[in-house]
ROVEX-504452 format. One record per atom (N, C-alpha, C): residue in one letter; x, y, z. Coordinates in steps of 0.05 Angstrom, whole numbers, plus 5000, padded with zeros to 4 digits. Atoms other than C-alpha are relative to their C-alpha. Last residue first. Layout:
N
AXYZ ...
This chain:
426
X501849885033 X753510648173 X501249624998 X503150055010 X753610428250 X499649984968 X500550234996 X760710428263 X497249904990 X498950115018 X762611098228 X499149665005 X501050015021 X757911378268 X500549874980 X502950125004 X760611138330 X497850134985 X499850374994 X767211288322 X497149874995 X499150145023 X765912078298 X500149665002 X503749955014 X761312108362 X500749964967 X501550194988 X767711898403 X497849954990 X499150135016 X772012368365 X498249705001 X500449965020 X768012978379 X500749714980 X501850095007 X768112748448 X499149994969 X502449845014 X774912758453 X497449864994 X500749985027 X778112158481 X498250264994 X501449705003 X782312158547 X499349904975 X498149805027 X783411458567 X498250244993 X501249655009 X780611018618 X501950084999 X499549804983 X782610308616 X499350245005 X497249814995 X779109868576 X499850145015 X498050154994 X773109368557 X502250135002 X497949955016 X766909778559 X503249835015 X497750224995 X761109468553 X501950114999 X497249815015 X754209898535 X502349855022 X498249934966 X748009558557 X502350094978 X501150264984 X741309568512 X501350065020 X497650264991 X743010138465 X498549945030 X500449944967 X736810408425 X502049765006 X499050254975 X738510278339 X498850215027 X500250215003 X735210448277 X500249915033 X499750225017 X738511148266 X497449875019 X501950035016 X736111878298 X500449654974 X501749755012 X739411918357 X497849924983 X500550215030 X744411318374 X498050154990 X501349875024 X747711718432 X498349934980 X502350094989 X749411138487 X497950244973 X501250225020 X756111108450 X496749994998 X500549865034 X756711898474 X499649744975 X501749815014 X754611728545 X499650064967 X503850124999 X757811078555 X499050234993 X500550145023 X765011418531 X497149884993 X500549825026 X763712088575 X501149734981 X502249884995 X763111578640 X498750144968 X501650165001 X769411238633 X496750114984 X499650085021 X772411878629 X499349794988 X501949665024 X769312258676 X499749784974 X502650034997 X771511558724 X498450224979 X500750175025 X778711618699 X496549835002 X501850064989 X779912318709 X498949784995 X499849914982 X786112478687 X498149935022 X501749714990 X785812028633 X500550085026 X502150034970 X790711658602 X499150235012 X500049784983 X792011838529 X498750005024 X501450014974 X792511288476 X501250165015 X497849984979 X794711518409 X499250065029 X500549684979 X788611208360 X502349965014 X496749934987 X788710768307 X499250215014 X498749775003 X780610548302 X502249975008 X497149964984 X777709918296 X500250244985 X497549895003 X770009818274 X502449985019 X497649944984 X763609328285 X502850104986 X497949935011 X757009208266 X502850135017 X497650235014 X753408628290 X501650204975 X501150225014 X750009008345 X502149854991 X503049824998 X754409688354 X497849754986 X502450165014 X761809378364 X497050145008 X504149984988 X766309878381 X499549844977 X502050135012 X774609728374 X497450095011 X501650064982 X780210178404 X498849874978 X502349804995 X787310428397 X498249815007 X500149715013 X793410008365 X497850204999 X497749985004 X793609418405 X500850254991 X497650175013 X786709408425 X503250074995 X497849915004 X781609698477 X501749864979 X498350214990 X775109498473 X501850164989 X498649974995 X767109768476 X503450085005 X497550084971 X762209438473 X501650174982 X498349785011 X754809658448 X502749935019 X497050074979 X749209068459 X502750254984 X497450085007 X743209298407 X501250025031 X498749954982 X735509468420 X502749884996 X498750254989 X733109578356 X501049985009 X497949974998 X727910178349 X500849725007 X498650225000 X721610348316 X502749965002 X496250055010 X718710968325 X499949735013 X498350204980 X711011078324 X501950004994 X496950095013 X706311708307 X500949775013 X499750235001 X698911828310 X503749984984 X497350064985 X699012558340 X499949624995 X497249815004 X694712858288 X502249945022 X498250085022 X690212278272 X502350255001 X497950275005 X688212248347 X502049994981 X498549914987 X685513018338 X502249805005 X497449865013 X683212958283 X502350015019 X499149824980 X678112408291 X502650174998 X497249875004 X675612158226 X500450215024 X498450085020 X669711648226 X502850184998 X497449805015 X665711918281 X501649824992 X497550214998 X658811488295 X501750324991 X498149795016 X652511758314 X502049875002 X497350074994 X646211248332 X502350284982 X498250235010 X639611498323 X502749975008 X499150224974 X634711848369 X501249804977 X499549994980 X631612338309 X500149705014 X498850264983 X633212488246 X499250105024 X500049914967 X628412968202 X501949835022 X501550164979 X629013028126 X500250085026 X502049985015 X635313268077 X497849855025 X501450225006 X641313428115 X496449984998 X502750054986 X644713978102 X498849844994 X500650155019 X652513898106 X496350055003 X500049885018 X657714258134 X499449934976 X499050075017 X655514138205 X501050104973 X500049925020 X654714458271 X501149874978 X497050005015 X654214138327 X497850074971 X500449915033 X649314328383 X503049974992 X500550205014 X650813988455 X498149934974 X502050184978 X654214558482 X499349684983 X501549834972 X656314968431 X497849845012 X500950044972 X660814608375 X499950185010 X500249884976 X662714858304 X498349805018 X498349744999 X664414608236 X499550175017 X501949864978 X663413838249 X502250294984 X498049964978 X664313368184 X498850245011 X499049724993 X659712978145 X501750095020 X496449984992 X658212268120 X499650274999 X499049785004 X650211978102 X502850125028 X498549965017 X650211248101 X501050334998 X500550145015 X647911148172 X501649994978 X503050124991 X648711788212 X499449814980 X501950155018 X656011908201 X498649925008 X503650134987 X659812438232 X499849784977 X501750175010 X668212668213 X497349865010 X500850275005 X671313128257 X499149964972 X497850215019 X674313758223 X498549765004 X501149995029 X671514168276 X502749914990 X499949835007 X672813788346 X499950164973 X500449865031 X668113418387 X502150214994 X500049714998 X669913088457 X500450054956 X500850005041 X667112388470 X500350345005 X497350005010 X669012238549 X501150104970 X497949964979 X662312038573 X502749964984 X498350114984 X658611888506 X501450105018 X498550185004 X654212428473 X501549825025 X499150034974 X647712698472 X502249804998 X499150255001 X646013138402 X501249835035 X499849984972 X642913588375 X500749765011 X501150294982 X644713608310 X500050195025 X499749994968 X644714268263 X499049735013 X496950035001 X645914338178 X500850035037 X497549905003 X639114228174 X501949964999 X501649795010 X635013928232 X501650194979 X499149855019 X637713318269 X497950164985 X502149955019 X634613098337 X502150154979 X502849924986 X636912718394 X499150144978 X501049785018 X643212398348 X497150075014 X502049965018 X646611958395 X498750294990 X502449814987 X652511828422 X498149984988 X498149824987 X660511648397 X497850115017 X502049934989 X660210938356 X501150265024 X501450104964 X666710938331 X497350175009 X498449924974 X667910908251 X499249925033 X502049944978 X662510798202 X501750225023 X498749944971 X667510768150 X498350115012 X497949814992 X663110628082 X501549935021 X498750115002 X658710078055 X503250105019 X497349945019 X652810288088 X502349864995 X500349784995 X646610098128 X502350124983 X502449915024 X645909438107 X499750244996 X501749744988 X652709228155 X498250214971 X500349735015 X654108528140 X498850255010 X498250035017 X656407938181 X500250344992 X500649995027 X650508058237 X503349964993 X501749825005 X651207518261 X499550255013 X501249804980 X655606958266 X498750224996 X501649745008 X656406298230 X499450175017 X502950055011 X661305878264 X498950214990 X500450124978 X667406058317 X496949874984 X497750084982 X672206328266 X498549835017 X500650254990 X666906448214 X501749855020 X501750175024 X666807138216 X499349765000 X498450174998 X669707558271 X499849714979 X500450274987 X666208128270 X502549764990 X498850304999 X666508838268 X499749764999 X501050134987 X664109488241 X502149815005 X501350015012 X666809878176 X497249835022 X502550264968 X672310138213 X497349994984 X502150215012 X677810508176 X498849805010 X500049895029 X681110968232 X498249794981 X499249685009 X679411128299 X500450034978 X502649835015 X675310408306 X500550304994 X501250015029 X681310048310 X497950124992 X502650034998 X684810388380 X498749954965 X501350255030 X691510378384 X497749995011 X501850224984 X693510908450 X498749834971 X502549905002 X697711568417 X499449655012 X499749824983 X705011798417 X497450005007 X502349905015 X707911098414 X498850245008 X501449654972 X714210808427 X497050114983 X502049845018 X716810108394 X498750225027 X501849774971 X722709698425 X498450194975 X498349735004 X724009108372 X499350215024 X496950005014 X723008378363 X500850305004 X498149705007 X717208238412 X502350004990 X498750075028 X712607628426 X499950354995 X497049985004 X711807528497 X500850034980 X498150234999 X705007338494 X502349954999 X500150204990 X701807888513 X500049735008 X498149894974 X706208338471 X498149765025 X498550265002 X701908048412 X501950055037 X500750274998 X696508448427 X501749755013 X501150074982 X700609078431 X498149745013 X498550094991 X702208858364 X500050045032 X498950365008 X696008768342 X502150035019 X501450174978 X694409518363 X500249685003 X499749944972 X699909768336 X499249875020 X497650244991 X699509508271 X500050005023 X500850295008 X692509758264 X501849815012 X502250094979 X693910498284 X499249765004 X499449874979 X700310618236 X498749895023 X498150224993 X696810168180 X501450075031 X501850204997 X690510608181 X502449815011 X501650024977 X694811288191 X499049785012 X497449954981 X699211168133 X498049925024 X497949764997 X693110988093 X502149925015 X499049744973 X690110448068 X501350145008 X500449844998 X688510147996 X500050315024 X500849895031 X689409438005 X498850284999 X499349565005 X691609448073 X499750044979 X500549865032 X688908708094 X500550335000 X501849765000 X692508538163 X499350084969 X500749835023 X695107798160 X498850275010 X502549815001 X697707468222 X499950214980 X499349795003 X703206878222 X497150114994 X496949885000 X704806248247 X499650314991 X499649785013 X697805928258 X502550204999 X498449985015 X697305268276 X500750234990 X501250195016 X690705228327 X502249924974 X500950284993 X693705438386 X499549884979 X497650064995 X696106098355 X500949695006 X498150085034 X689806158321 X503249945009 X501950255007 X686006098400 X502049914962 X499150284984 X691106608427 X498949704984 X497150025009 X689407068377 X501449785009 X500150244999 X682007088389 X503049914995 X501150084978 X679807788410 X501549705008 X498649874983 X683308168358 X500449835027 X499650204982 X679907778313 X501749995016 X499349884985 X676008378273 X500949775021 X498750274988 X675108238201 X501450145032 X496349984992 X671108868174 X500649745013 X497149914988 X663408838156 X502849934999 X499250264969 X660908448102 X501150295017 X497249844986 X657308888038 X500449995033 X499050184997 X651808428013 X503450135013 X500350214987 X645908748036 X502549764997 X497150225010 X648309368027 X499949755007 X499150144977 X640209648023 X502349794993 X498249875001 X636209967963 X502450025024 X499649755032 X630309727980 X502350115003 X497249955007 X629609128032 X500750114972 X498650105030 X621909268044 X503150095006 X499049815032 X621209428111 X501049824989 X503049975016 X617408928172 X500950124971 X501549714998 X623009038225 X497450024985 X501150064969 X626208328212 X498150225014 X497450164978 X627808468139 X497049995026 X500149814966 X621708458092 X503049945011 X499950204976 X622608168013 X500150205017 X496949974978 X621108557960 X499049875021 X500449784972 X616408227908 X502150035022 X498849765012 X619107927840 X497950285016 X502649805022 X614807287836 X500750275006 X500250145031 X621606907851 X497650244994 X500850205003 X622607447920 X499849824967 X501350025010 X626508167916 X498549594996 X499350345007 X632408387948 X496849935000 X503550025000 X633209107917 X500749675006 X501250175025 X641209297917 X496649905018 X502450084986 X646309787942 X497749804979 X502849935013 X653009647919 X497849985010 X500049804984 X659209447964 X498050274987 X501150094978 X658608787934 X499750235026 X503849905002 X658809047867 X499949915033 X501249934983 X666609217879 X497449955004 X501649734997 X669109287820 X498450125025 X502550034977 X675308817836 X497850304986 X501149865014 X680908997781 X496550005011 X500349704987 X686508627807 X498750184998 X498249855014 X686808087758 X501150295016 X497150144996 X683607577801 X502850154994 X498049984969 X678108017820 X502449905005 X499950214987 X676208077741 X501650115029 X498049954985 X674008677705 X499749725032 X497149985008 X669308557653 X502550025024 X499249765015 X663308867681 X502749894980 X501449645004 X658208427700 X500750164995 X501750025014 X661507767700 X498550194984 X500050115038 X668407947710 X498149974987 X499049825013 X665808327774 X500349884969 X502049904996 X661207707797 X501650364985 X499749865029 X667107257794 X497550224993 X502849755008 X668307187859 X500550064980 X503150145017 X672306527874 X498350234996 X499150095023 X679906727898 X497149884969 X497749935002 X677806807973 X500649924973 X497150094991 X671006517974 X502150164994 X499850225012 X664907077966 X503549935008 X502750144995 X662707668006 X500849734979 X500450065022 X670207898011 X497249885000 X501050275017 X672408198074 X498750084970 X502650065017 X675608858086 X500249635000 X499649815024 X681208948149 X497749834982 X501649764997 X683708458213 X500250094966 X499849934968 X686307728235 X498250304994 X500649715000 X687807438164 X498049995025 X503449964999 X691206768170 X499150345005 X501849804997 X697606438149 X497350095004 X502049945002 X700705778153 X498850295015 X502049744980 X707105588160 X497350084991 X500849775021 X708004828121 X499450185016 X497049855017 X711004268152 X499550294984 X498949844976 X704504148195 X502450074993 X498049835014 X700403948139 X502350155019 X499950175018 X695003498170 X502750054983 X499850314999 X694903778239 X500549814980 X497149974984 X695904448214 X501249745006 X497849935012 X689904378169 X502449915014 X499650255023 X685704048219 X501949974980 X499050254993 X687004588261 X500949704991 X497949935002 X684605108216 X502049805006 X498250075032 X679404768207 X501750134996 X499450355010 X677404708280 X500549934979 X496850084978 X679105508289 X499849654993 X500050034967 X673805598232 X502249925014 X499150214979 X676505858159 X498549985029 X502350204997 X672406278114 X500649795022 X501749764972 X677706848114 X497649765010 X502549825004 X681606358064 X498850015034 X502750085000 X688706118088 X498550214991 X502749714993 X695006498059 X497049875006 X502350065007 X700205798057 X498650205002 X501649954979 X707505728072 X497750114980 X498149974976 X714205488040 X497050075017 X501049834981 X710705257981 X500149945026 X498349794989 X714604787940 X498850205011 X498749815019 X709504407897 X501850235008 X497950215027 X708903817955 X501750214966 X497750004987 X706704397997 X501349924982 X498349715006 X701604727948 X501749935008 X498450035035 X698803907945 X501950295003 X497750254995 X698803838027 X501150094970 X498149974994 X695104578030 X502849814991 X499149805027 X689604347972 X502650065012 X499250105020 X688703698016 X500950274981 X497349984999 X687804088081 X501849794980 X500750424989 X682604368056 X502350025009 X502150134976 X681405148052 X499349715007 X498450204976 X686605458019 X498149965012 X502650094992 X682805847950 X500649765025 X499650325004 X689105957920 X497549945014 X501249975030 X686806737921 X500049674993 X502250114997 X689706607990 X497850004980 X501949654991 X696506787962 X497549785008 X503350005012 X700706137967 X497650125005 X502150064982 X707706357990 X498150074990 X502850065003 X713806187958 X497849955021 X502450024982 X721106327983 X497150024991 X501049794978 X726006447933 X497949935009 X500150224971 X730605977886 X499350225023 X498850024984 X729406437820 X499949825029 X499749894979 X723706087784 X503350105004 X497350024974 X725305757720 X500250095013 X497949835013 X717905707686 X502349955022 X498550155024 X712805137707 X502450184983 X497450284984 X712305437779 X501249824978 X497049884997 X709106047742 X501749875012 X497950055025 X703005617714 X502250085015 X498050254997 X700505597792 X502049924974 X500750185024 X697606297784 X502049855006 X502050125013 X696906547853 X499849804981 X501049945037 X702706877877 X497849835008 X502250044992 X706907177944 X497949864977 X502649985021 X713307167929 X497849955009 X502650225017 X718207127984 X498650154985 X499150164973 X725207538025 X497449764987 X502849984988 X725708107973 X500349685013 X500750004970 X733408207966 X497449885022 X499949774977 X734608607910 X499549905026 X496449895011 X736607977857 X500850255024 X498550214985 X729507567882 X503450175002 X500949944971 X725908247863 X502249785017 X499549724993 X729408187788 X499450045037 X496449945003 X728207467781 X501250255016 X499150204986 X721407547794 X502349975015 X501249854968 X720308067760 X501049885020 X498349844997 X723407627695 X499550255026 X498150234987 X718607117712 X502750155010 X500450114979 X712907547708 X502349925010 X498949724992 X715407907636 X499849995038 X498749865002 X715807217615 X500850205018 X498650204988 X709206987630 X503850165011 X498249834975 X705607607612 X501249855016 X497949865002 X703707317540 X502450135024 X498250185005 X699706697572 X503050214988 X500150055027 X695607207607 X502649814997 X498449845029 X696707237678 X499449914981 X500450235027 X692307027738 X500950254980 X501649935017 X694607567799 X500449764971 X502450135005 X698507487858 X497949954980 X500849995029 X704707787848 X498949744997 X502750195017 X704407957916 X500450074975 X501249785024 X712108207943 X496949814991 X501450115014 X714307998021 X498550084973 X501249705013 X719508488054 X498749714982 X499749995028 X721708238110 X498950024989 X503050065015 X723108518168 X500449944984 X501350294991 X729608538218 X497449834988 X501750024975 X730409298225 X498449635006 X498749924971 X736209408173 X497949845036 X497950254998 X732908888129 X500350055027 X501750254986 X726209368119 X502649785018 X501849894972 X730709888102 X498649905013 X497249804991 X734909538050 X499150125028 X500350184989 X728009258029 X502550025012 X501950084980 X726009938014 X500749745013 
């Protein structure tokens, strides 16, 4: 994998983030070792013991589990060899700043999209407490994505804003990190690099996610590779829990969505009257249903098994009466079946005649071949059928840029020409 990552210019960052027992020192260090030996480009970690063992000499970067939020804790992680920093989600653009400004030898990271944490980055102990299973260890239970009774000292439910008792309501489960909007502003403020959380996501999620960022980024000129796409990035097509932006600009509201913990997905219409296993339903200009979707009216999740008109059929019966609520689709099929991208690296391709046959360079790889030069009859064809068959690059890594050729025209088989520039590439 990091072999594959290389080819294309990426690197391949490992988290071994996690507070270790005093026995799993050792078997840490030796990992370590081992990942540093294949290539991997930084460590990602947490526990600060592991700087007191003999590191391999590899790139260190301070998971946000370090709890990064001064710019005293940054200055110390520097001084202890950390190449760059994982801010907490909690950050505002003016403390980010401050950071940067205070620590400015240090890159600094920040998470831009994917789950929040209802407590600091590296500080929830609320799993360990209650079940044993710590967040540090990797072993999150999740209560925050539990429904729960919020209840006064003398042990009456409290009202939301509507007048209802808060019964059985995610009150602490945050929407999604969505700072799509503000990129410019973290760029300004010190920020070298953009986190996406994928703990647990799919092909699809990362596919659709990256995309859209990086389209982002494209309006600032920031591009390392040519990328094609067969579908339009859009975040609410795949894991979407809502959005906001958290404390980036101050407290903002709402944070949390009370209504479920789940993938809402994209708002798509509304529900005029459910009945059954039948909505009626009036949807968005442009919103086309097909079976398979995914629905969700609140917490309850179903998918469509027929459309007629503006009846959908579900494959679920719902208990009660809905009417005039919001409809969301969580799993569009039709998007997730043409979500593909290719990644390509545009390379310089020359060319050159030599003493004994020819040279191609393809990027920064480059062969000589013996060959028995054979002027061509045609020496424009011939020209012509070398750019074409370098210009080949099919199914590798590479899209050629400009193609160079430094020689005379010569007859070359094409067969031989496609041998050459295979052999150049591997």
């Amino acid at each position: 994998m990091v072999r594959y990552a290389h080819t294309y210019g990426v690197q391949v960052l490992v988290t071994l983030n996690t507070l270790l027992h005093q026995d799993e020192y050792p078997e840490a260090v030796a990992l370590a070792h081992a990942l540093y030996k294949i290539g991997v480009d930084a460590l990602i970690i947490q526990d600060l013991h592991l700087l007191d063992f003999p590191l391999p000499p590899i790139r260190l970067h301070a998971s946000t589990q370090c709890d990064n939020r001064t710019p005293e804790q940054v200055a110390r992680l520097r001084d202890m060899g950390f190449r760059r920093a994982v801010l907490a989600r909690e950050l505002s653009i003016p403390e980010i700043r401050a950071i940067h400004e205070a620590v400015p030898d240090i890159e600094l990271e920040a998470f831009v999209h994917g789950a929040l944490c209802v407590s600091y980055s590296g500080r929830c102990y609320i799993s360990e407490v209650l079940a044993g299973r710590s967040a540090n260890r990797g072993a999150c239970a999740q209560f925050c994505r539990m429904a729960y009774d919020v209840l006064d000292e003398s042990m009456n439910e409290v009202l939301d804003a509507d007048g209802r008792p808060i019964h059985q309501r995610y009150v602490l489960s945050l929407q999604d990190l969505d700072r799509s909007a503000h990129l410019r502003e973290l760029i300004d403020a010190g920020v070298t690099t953009f986190k996406i959380e994928g703990r647990l996501k799919d092909a699809d999620y990362v596919t659709n996610v990256v995309a859209y960022y990086r389209e982002k980024l494209q309006a600032f000129s920031i591009q390392h590779s040519a990328i094609s796409y067969t579908f339009t990035p859009n975040p609410e097509k795949t894991f979407h829990r809502g959005a906001t932006d958290y404390f980036l600009h101050g407290r903002t509201r709402p944070m949390a969505n009370w209504d479920t913990p789940k993938s809402t997905g994209e708002y798509i219409g509304q529900v005029i009257e459910a009945r059954g296993n039948t909505l009626r339903v009036q949807l968005e200009k442009g919103i086309t249903l097909h079976n398979g979707d995914g629905l969700t009216i609140g917490s309850e999740g179903f998918s469509v098994n027929g459309v007629d008109g503006n009846l959908v059929k579900i494959n679920k019966l719902l208990e009660g009466r809905y009417t005039d609520i919001p409809l969301y689709r969580n799993n569009d099929i039709e998007f997730t079946k043409n979500l593909k991208s290719e990644r390509k690296i545009p390379v310089d391709i020359v060319f050159r005649e030599t003493e004994t046959g020819f040279s191609i360079r393809i990027g920064d790889n480059e062969r000589s071949f013996d060959y028995n030069k054979e002027p061509a009859r045609n020496a424009d064809k011939a020209l012509d059928t070398i750019r074409t068959q370098l210009a080949k690059l099919g199914d590798t890594p590479y899209l050629a840029r400009d193609i160079r050729i430094e020689s005379a025209p010569y007859f070359i088989p094409i067969s031989t020409l496609n041998e050459w520039r295979r052999l150049t590439i591997i």
